[in-house]
VEXDREN-2710 file (C-alpha; in Angstrom, 1 decimal):
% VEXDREN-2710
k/r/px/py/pz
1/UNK/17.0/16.6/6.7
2/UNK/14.3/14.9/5.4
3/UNK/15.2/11.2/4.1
4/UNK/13.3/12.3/0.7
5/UNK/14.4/15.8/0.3
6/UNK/15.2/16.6/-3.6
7/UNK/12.5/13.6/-4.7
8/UNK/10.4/14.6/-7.6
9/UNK/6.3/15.6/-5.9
10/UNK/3.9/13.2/-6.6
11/UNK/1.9/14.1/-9.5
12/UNK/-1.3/12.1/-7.9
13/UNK/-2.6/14.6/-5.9
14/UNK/-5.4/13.3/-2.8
15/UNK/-7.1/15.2/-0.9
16/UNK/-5.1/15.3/2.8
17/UNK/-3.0/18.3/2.9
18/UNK/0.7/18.5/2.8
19/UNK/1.9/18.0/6.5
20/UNK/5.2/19.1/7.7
21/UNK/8.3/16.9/8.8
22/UNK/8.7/13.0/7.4
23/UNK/5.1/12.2/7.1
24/UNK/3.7/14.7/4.1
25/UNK/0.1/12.2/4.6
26/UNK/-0.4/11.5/8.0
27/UNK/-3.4/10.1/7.6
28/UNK/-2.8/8.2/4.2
29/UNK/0.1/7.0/5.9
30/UNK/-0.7/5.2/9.2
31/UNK/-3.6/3.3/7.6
32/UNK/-1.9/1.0/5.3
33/UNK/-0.5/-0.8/8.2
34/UNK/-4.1/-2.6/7.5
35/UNK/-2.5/-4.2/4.5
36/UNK/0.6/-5.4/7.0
37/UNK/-2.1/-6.9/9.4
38/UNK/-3.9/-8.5/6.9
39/UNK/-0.2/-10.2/5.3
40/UNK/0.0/-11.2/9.1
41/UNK/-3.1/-12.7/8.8
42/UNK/-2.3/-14.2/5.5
43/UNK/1.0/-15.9/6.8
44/UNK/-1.1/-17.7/9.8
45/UNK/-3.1/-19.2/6.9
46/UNK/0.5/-20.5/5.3
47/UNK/1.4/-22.1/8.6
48/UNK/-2.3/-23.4/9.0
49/UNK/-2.8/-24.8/5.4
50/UNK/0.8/-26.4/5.5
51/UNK/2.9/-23.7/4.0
52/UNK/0.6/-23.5/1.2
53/UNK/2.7/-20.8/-1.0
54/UNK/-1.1/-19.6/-2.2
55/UNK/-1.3/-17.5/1.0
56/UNK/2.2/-16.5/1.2
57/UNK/2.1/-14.8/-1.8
58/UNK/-0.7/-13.2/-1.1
59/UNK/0.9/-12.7/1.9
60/UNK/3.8/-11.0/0.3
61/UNK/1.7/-9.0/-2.2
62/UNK/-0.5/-7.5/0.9
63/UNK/3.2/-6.6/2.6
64/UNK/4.3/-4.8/-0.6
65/UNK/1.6/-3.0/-1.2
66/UNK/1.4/-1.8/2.5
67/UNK/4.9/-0.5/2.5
68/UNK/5.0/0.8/-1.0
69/UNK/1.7/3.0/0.0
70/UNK/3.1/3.9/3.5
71/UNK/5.9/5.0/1.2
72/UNK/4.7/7.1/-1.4
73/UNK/2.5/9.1/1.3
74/UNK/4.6/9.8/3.9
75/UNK/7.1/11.0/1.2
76/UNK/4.7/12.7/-1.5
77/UNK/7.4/12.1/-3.6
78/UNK/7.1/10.1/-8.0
79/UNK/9.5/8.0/-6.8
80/UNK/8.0/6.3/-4.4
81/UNK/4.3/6.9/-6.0
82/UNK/5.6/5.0/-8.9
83/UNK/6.5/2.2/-6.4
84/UNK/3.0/2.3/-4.6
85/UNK/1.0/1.8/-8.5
86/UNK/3.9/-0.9/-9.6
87/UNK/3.1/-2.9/-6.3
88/UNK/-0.8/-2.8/-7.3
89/UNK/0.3/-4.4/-10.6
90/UNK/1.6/-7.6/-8.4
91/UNK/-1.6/-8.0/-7.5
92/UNK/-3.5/-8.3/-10.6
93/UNK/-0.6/-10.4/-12.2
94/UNK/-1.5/-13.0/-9.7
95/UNK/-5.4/-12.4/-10.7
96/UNK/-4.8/-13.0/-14.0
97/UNK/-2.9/-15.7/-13.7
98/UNK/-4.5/-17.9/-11.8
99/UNK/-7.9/-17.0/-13.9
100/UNK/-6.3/-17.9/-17.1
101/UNK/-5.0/-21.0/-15.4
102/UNK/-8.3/-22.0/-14.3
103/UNK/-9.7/-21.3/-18.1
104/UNK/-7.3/-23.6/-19.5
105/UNK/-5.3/-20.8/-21.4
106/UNK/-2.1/-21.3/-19.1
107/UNK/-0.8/-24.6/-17.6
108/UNK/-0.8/-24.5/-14.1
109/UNK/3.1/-24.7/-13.6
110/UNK/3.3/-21.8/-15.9
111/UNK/1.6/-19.6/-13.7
112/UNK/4.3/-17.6/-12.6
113/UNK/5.1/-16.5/-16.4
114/UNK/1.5/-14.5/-17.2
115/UNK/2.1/-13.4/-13.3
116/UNK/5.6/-11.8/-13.9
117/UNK/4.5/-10.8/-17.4
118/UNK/1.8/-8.9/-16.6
119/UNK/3.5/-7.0/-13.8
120/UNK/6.4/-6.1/-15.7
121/UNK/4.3/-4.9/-18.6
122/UNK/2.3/-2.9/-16.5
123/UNK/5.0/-1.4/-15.3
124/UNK/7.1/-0.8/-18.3
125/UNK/3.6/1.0/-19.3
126/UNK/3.6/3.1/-16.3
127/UNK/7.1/4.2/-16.3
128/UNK/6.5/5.4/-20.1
129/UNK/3.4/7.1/-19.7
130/UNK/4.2/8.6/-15.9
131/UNK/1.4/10.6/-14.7
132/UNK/-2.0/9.6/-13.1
133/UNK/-2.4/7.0/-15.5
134/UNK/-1.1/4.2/-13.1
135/UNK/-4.6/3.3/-11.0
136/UNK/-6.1/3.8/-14.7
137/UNK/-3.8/0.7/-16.1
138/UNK/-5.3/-1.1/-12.6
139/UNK/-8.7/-0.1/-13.0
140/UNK/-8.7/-1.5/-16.6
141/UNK/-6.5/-4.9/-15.2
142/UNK/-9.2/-5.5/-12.4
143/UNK/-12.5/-4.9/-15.3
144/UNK/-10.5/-7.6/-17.7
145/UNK/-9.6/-9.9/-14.8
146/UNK/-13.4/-9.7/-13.5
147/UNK/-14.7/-10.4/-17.4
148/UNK/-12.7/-13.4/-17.5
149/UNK/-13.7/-14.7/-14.1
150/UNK/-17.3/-14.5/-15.2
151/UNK/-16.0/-16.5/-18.5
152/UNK/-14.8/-19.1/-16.0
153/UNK/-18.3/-19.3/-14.5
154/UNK/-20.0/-20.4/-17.7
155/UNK/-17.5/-23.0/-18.9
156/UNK/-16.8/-24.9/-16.2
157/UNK/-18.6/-27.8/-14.8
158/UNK/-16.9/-27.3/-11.2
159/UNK/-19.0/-26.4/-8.5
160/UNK/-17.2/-23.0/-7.3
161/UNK/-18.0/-21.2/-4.3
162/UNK/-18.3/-17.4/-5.1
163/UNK/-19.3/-15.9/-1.5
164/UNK/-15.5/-14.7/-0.8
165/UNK/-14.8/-13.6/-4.0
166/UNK/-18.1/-11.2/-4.0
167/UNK/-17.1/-10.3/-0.7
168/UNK/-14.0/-9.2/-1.7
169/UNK/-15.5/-7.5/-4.8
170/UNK/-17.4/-5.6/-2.3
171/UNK/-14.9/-4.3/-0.3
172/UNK/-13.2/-3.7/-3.2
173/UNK/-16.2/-1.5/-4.8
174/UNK/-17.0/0.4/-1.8
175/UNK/-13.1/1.2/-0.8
176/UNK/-13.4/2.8/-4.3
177/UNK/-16.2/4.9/-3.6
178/UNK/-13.7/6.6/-0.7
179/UNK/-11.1/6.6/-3.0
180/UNK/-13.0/8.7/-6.1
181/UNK/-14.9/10.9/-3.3
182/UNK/-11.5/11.7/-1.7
183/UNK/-9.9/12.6/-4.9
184/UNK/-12.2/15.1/-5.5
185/UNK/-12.0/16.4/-2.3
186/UNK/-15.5/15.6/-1.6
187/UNK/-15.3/14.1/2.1
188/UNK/-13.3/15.2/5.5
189/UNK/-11.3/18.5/5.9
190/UNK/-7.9/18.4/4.2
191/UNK/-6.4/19.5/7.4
192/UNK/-7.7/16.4/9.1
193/UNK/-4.8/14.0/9.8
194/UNK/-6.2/11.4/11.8
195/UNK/-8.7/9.9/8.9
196/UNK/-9.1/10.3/5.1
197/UNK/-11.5/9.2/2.3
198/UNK/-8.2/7.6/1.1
199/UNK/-7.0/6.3/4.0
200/UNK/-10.3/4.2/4.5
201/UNK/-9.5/3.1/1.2
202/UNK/-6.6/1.4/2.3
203/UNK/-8.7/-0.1/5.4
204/UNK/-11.5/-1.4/3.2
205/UNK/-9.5/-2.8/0.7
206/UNK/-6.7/-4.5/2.3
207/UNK/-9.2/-6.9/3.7
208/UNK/-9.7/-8.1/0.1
209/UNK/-6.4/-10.0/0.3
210/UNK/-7.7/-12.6/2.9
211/UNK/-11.9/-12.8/1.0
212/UNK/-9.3/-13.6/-2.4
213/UNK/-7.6/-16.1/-0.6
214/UNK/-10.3/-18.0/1.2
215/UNK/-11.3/-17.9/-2.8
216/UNK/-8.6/-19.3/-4.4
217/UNK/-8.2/-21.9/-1.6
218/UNK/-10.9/-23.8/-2.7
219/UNK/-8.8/-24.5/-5.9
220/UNK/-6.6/-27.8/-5.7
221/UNK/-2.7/-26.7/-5.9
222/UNK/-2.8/-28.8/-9.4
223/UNK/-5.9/-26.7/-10.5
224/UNK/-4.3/-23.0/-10.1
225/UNK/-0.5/-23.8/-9.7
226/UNK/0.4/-22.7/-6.2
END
């Protein structure tokens, strides 16, 4: 028996058919261990950078996200779908924090407090409104986080060094581009489980975890908080 028999389906629908056996998304399945490679990659920067905790948690954020996806894919199943959108929400926590630190809104101690705030709200929001709202919640996180980073640009007098961060903004735009032509089934044969639209959305955006980091590591740990 299946180790997700009696789940609730997904109500996000992509555009890989439904597979028999464990793995329901081959495809969408096997590629997110590009986010585990990447946290591999992230955790040599931690030992490199003296156990700098900015690259673990990245690190860790990367690993979740990975295994959430691998998840909710191979299942098919709410459960673990709701899991896979929660985990993005880590993600822009940490974005906004350490934007709003760097604005002078948040002390830089109190980091972890707009970090766990956001990513419990978000998910609060998620769990009430269910659906396909979740990567709608993200999408609107990632424009606000984005509007304030561009705030940050204007008012301070730091020299900052925006090549990773556009690089990563790249990646991030053009994974999208798979993601909304895979939804509407606009690219490779459903039956094709080697290689999805969505899949190559995972590969193309898990990369952004290292460009953000190389970002952020410019920052001094009494700058950002970690």
């Amino acid at each position: 028996m299946e180790p997700w028999f009696g789940l609730s389906p997904a109500t996000m629908i992509y555009n890989e058919a439904i597979a028999g056996g464990w793995l329901k998304q081959p495809a969408n399945a096997w590629t997110n261990v590009f986010y585990l490679l990447n946290a591999l990659a992230l955790f040599v920067f931690y030992i490199k950078d003296r156990k700098r905790q900015l690259a673990l948690t990245f690190g860790v954020i990367s690993f979740l996200i990975g295994l959430s996806s691998f998840l909710y894919h191979a299942s098919n199943t709410f459960f673990f779908q709701y899991f896979d959108l929660a985990s993005m929400y880590l993600l822009s926590g940490l974005l906004a924090a350490l934007v709003l630190v760097r604005l002078g809104f948040v002390q830089p101690r109190r980091w972890l407090i707009v970090f766990l705030s956001v990513f419990a709200g978000s998910s609060v929001l998620l769990f009430i409104i269910r659906g396909k709202s979740g990567a709608i919640i993200f999408g609107i996180e990632v424009i606000l986080i984005l509007l304030l980073e561009g705030r940050t640009r204007m008012k301070s007098r730091r020299k900052t060094l925006y090549r990773n961060l556009l690089y990563a903004l790249a990646l991030f735009v053009v994974s999208f581009v798979f993601w909304v032509l895979d939804y509407n089934g606009l690219i490779f044969s459903p039956g094709n489980h080697l290689i999805q639209g969505h899949g190559l959305w995972h590969i193309l955006n898990s990369f952004c975890f290292v460009f953000l980091y190389l970002f952020y590591r410019q920052f001094d740990k009494k700058e950002i908080g970690l």
